[in-house]
Jmol script that loads the backbone (N, CA, C; Angstrom):
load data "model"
ATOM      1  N   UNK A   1      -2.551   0.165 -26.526  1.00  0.00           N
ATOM      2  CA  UNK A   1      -3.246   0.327 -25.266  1.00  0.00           C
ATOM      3  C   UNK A   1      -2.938  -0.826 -24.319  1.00  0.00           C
ATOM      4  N   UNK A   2      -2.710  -2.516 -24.970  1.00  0.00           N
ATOM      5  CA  UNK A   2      -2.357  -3.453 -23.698  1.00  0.00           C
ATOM      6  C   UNK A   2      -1.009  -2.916 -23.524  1.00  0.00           C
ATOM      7  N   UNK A   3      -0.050  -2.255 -23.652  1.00  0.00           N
ATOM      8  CA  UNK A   3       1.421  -1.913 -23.345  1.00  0.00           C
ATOM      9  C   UNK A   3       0.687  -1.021 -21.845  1.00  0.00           C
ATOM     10  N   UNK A   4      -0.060   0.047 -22.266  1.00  0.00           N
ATOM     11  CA  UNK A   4      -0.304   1.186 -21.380  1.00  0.00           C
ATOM     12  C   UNK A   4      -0.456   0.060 -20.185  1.00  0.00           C
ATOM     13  N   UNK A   5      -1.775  -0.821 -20.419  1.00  0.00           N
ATOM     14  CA  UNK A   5      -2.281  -1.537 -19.169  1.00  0.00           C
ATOM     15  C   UNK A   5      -1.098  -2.449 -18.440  1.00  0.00           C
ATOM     16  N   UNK A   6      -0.297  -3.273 -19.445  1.00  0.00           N
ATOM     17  CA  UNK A   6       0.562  -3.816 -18.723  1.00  0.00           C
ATOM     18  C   UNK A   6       1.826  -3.028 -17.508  1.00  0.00           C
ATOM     19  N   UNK A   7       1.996  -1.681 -18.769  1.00  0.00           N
ATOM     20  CA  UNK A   7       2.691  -1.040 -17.533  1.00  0.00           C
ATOM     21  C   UNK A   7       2.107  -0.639 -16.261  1.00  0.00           C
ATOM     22  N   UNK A   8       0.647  -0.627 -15.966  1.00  0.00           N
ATOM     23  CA  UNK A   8       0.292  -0.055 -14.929  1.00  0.00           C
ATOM     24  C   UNK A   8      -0.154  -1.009 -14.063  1.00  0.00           C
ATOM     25  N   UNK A   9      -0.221  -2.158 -14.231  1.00  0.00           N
ATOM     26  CA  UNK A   9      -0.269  -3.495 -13.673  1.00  0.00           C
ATOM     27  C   UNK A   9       0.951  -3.564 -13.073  1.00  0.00           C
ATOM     28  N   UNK A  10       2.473  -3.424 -13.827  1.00  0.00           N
ATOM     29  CA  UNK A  10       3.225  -3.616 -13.024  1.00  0.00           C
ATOM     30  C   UNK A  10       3.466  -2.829 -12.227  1.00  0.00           C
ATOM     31  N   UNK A  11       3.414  -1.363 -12.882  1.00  0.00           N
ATOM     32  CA  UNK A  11       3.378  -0.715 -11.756  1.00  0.00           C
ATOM     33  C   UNK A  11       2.666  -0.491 -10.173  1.00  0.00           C
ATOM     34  N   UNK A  12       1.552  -1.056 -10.876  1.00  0.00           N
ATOM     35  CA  UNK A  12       0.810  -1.505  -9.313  1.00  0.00           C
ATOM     36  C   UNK A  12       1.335  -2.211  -8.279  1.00  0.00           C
ATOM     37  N   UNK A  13       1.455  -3.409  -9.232  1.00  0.00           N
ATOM     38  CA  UNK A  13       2.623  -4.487  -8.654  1.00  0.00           C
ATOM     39  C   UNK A  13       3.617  -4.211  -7.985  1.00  0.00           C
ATOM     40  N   UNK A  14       4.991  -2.808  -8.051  1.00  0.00           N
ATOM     41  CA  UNK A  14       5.495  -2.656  -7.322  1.00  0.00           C
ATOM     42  C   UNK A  14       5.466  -1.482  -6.690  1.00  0.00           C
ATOM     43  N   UNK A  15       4.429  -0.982  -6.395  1.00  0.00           N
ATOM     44  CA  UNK A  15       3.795  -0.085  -5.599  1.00  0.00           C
ATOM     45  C   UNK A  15       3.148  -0.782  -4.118  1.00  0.00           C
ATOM     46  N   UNK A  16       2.262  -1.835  -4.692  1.00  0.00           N
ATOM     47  CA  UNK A  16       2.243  -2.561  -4.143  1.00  0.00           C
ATOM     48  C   UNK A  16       3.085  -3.093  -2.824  1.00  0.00           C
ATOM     49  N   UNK A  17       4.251  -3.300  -3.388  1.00  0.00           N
ATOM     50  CA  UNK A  17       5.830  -4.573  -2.743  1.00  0.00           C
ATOM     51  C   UNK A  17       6.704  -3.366  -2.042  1.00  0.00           C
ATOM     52  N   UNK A  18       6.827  -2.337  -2.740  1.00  0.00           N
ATOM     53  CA  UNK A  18       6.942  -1.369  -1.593  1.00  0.00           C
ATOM     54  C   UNK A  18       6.451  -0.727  -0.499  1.00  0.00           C
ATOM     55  N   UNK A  19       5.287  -0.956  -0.587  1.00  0.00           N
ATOM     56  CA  UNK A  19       3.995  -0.272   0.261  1.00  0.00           C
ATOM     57  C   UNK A  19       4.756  -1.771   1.356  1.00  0.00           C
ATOM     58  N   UNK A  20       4.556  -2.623   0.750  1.00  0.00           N
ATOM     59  CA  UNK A  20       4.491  -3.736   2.480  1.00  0.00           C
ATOM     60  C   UNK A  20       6.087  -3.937   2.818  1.00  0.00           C
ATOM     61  N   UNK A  21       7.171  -4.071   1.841  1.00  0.00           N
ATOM     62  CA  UNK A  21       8.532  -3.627   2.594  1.00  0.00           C
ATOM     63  C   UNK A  21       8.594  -2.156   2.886  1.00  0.00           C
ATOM     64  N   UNK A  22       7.803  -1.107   3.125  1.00  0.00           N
ATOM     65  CA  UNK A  22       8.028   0.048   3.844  1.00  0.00           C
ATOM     66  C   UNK A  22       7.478  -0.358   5.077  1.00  0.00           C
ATOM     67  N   UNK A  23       6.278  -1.372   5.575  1.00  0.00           N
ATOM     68  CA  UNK A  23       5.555  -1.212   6.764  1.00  0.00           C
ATOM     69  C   UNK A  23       6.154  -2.200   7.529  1.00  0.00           C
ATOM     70  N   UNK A  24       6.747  -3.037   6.381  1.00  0.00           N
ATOM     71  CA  UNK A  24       7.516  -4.287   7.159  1.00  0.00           C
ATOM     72  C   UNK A  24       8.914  -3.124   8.045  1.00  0.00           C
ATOM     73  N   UNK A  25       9.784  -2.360   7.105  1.00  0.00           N
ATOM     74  CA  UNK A  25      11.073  -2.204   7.819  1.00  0.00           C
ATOM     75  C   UNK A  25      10.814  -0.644   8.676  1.00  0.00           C
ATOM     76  N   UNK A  26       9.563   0.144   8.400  1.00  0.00           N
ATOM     77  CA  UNK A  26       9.453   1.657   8.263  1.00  0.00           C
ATOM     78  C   UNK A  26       9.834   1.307  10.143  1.00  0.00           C
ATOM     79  N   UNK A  27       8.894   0.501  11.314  1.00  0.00           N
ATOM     80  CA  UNK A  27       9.328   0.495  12.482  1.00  0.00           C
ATOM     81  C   UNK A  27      10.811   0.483  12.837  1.00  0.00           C
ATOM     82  N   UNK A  28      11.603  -0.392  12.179  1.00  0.00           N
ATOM     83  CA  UNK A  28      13.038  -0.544  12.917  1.00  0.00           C
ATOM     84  C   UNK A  28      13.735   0.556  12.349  1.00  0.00           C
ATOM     85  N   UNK A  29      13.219   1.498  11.373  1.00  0.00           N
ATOM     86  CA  UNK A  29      13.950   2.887  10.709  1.00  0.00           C
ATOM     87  C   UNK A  29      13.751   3.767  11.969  1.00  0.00           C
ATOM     88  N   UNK A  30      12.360   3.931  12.241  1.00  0.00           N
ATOM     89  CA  UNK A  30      11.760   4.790  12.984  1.00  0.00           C
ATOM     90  C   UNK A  30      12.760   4.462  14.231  1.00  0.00           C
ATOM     91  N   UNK A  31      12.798   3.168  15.020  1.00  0.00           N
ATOM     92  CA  UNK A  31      13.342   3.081  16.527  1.00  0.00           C
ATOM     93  C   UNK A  31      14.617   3.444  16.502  1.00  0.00           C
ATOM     94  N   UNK A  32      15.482   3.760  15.085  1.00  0.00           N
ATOM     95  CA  UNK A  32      17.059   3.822  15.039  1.00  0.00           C
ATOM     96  C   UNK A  32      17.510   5.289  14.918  1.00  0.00           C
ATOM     97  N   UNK A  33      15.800   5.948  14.591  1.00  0.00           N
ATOM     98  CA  UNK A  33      16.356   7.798  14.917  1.00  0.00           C
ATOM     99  C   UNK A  33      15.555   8.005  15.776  1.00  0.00           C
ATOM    100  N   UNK A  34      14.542   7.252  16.527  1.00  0.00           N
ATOM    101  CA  UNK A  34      14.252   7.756  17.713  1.00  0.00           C
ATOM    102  C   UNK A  34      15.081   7.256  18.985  1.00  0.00           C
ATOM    103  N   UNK A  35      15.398   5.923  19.333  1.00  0.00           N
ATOM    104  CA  UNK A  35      16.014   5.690  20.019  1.00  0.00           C
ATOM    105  C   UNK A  35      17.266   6.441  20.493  1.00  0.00           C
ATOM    106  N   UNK A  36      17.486   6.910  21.965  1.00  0.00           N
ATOM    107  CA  UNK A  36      18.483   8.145  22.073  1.00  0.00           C
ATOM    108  C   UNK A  36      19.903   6.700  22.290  1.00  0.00           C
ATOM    109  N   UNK A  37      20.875   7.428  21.913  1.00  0.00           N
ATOM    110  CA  UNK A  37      22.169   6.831  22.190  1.00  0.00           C
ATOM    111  C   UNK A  37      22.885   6.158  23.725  1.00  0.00           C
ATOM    112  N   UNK A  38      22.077   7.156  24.841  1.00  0.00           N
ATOM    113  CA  UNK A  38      22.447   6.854  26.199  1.00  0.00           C
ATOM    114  C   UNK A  38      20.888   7.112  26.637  1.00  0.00           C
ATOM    115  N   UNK A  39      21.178   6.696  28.086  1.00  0.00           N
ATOM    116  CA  UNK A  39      19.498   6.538  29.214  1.00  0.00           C
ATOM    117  C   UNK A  39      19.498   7.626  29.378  1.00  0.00           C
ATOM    118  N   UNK A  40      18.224   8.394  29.392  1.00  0.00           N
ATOM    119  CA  UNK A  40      18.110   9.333  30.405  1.00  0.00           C
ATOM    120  C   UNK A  40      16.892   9.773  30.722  1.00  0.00           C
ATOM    121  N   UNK A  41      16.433  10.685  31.378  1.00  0.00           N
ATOM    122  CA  UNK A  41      15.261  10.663  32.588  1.00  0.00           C
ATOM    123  C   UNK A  41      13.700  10.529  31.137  1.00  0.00           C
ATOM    124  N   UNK A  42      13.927  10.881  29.928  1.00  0.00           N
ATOM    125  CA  UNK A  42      12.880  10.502  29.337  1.00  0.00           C
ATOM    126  C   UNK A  42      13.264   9.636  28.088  1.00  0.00           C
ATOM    127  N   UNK A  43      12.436   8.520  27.403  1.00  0.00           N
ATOM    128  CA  UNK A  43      12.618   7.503  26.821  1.00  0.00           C
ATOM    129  C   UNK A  43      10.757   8.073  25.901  1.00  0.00           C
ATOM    130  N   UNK A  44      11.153   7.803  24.824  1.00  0.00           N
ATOM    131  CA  UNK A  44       9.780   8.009  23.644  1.00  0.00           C
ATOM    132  C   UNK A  44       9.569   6.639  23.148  1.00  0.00           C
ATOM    133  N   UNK A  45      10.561   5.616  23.220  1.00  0.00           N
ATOM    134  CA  UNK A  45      10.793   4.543  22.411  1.00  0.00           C
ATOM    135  C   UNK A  45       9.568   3.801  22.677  1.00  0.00           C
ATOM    136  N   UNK A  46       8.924   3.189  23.702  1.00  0.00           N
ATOM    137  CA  UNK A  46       7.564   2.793  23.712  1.00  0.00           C
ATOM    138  C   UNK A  46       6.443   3.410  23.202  1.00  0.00           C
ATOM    139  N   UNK A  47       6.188   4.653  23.336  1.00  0.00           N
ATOM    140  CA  UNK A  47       5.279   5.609  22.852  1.00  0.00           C
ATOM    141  C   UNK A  47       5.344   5.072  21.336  1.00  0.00           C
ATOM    142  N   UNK A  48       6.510   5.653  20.553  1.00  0.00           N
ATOM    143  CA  UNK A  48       6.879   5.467  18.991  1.00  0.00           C
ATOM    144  C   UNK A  48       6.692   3.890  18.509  1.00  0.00           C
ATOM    145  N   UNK A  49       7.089   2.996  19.181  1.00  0.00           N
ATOM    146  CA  UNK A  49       6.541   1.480  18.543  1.00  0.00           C
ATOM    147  C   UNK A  49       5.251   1.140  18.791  1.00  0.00           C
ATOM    148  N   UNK A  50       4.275   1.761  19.608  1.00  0.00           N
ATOM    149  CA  UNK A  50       3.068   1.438  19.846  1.00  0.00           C
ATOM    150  C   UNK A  50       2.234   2.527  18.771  1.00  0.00           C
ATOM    151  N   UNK A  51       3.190   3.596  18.798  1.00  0.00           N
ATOM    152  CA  UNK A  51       2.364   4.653  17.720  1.00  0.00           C
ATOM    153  C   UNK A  51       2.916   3.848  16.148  1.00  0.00           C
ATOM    154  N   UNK A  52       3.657   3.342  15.727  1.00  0.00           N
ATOM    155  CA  UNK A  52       4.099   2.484  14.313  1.00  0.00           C
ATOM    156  C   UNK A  52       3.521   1.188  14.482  1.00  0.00           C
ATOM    157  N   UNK A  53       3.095   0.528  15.650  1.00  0.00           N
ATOM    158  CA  UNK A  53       2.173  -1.167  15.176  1.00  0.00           C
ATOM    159  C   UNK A  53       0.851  -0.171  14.870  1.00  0.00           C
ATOM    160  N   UNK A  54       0.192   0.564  15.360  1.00  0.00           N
ATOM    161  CA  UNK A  54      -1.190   1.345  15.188  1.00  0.00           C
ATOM    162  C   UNK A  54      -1.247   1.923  13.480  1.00  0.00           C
ATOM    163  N   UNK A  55       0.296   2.584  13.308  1.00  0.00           N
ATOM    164  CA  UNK A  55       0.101   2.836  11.915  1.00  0.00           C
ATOM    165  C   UNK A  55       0.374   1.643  11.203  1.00  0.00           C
ATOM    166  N   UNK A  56       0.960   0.693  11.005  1.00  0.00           N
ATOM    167  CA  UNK A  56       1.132  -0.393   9.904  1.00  0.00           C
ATOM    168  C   UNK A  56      -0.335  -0.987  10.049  1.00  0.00           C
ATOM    169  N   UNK A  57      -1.011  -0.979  11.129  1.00  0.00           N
ATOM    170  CA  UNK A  57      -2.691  -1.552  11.446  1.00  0.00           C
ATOM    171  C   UNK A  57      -3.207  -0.482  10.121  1.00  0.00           C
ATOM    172  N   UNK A  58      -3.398   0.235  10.322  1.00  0.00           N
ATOM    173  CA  UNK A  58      -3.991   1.134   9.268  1.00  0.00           C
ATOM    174  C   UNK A  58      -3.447   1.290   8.061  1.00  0.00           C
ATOM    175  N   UNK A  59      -2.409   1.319   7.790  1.00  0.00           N
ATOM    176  CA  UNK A  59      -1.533   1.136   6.561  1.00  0.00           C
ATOM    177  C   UNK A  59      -2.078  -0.455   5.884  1.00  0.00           C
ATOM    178  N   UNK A  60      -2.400  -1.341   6.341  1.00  0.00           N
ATOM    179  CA  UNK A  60      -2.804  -2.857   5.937  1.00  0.00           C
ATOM    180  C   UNK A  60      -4.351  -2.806   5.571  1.00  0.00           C
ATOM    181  N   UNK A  61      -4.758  -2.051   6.061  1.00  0.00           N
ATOM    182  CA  UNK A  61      -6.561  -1.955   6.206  1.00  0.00           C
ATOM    183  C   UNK A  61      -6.509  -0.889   5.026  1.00  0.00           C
ATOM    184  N   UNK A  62      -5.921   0.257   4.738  1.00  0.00           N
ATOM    185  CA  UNK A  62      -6.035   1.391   4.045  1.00  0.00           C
ATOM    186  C   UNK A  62      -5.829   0.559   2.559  1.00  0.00           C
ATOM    187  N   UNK A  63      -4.621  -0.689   3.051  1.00  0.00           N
ATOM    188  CA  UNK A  63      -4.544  -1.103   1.408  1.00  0.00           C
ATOM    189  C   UNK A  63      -5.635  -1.837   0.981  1.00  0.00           C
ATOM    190  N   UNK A  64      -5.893  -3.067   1.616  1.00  0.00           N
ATOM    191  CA  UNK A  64      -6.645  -3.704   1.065  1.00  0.00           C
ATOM    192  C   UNK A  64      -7.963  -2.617   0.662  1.00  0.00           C
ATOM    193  N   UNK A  65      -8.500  -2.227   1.955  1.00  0.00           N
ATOM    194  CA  UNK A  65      -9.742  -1.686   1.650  1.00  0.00           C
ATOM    195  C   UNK A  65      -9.396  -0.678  -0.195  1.00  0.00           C
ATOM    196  N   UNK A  66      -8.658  -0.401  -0.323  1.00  0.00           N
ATOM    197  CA  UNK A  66      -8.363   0.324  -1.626  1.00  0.00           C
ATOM    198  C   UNK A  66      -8.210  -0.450  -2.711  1.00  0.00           C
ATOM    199  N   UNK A  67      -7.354  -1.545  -2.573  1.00  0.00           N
ATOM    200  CA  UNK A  67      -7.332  -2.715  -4.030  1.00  0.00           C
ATOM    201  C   UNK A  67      -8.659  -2.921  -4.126  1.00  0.00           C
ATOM    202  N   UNK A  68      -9.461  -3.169  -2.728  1.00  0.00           N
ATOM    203  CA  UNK A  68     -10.595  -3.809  -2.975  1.00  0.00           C
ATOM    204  C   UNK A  68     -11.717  -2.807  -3.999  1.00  0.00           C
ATOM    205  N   UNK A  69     -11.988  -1.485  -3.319  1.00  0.00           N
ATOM    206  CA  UNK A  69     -12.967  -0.542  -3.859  1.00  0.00           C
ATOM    207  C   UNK A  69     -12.536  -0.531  -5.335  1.00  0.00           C
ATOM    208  N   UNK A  70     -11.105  -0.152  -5.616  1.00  0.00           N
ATOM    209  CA  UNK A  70     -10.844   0.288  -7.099  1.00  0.00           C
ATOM    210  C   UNK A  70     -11.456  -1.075  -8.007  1.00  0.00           C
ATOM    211  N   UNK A  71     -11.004  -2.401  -7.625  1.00  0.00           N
ATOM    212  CA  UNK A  71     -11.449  -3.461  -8.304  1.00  0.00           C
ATOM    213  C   UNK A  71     -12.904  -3.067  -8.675  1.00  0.00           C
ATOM    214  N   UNK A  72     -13.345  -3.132  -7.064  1.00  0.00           N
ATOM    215  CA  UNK A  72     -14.947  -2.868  -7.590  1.00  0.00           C
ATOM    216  C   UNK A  72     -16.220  -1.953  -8.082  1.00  0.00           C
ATOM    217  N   UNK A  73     -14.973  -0.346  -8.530  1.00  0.00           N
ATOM    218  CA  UNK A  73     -15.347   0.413  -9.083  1.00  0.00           C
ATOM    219  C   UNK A  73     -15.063  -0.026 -10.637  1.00  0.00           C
ATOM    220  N   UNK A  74     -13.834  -0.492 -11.002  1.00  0.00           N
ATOM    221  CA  UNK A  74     -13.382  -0.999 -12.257  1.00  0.00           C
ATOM    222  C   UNK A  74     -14.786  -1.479 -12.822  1.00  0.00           C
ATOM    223  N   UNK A  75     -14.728  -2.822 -12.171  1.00  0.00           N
ATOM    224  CA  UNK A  75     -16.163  -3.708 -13.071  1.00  0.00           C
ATOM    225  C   UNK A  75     -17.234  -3.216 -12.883  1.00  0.00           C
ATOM    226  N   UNK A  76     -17.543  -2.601 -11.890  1.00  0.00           N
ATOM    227  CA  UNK A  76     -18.657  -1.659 -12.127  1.00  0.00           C
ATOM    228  C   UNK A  76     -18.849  -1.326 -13.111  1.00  0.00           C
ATOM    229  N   UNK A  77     -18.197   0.111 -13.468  1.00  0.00           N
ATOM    230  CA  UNK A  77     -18.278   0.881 -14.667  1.00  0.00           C
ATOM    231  C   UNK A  77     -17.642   0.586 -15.917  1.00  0.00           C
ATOM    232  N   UNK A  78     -16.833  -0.451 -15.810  1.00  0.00           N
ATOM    233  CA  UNK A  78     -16.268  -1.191 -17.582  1.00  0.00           C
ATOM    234  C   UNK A  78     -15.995  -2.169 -17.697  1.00  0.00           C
ATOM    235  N   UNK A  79     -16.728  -2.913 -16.354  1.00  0.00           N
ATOM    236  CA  UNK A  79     -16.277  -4.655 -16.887  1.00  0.00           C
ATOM    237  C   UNK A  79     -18.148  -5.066 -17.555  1.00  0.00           C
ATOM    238  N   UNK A  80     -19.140  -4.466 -17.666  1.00  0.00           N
ATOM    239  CA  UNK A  80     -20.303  -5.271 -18.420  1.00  0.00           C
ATOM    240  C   UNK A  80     -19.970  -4.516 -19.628  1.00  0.00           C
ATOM    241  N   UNK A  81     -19.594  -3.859 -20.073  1.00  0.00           N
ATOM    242  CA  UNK A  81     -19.290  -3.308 -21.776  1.00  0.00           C
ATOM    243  C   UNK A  81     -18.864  -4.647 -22.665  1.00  0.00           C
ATOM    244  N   UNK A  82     -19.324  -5.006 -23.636  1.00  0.00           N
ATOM    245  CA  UNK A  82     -19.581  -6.373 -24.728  1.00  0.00           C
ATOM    246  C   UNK A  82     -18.613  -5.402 -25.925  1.00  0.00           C
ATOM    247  N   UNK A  83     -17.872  -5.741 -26.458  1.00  0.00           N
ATOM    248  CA  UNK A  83     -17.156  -5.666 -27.669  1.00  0.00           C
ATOM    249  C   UNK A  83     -17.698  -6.118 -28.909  1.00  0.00           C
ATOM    250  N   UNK A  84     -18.052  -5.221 -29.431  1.00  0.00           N
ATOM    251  CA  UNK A  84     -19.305  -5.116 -30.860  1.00  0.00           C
ATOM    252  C   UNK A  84     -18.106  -4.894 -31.963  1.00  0.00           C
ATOM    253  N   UNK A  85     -16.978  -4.290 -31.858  1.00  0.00           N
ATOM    254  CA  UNK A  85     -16.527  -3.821 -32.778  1.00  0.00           C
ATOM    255  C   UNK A  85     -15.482  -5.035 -33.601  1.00  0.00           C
ATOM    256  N   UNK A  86     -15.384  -6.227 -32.585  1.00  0.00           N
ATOM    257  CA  UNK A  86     -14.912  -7.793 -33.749  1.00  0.00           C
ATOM    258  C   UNK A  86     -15.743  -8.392 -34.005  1.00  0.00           C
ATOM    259  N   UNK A  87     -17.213  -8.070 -33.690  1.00  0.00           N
ATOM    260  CA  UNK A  87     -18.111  -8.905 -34.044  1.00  0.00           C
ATOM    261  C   UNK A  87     -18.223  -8.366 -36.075  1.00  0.00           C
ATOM    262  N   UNK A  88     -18.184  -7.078 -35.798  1.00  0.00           N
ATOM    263  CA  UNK A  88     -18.776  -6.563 -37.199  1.00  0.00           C
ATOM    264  C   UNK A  88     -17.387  -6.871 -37.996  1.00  0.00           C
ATOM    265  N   UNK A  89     -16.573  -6.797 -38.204  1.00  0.00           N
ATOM    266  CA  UNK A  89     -15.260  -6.534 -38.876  1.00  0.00           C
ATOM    267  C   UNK A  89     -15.153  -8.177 -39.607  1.00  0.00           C
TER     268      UNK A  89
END
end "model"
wireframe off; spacefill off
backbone 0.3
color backbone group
């Protein structure tokens, strides 16, 4: 069972590291297929970087607020449980 937990620790871990190099690079992906090749009478490119700082705002808040709750659903419900079963053995 610590194998299970360790894998899902790391896996958190790089769930995690992707989640913030996606929000770190996801804008300059976004401006390189929205951005048109030549000028012309309409431009989205402001619209789209003001609509991607608004989402990485929420993408940053969505995480923490989530590490945070799961932590504090965790100990909630199985961090006061006492281990009886090395006491007797």
């Amino acid at each position: 069972m610590k194998n299970f937990h360790k894998n899902l620790n790391i896996a958190f871990i790089g769930g995690l590291l992707g989640a913030v190099a996606m929000t770190m690079l996801g804008p300059k992906i976004i401006a390189l297929l929205v951005t048109p090749p030549v000028s012309f009478g309409v431009n989205c490119e402001p619209a789209t970087v003001y609509s991607m700082q608004k989402l990485i705002v929420g993408q940053i808040i969505g995480l923490v607020l989530g590490v945070i709750l799961t932590f504090f659903i965790r100990y909630k419900l199985f961090g006061g449980k006492k281990n009886t079963d090395a006491k007797t053995a």
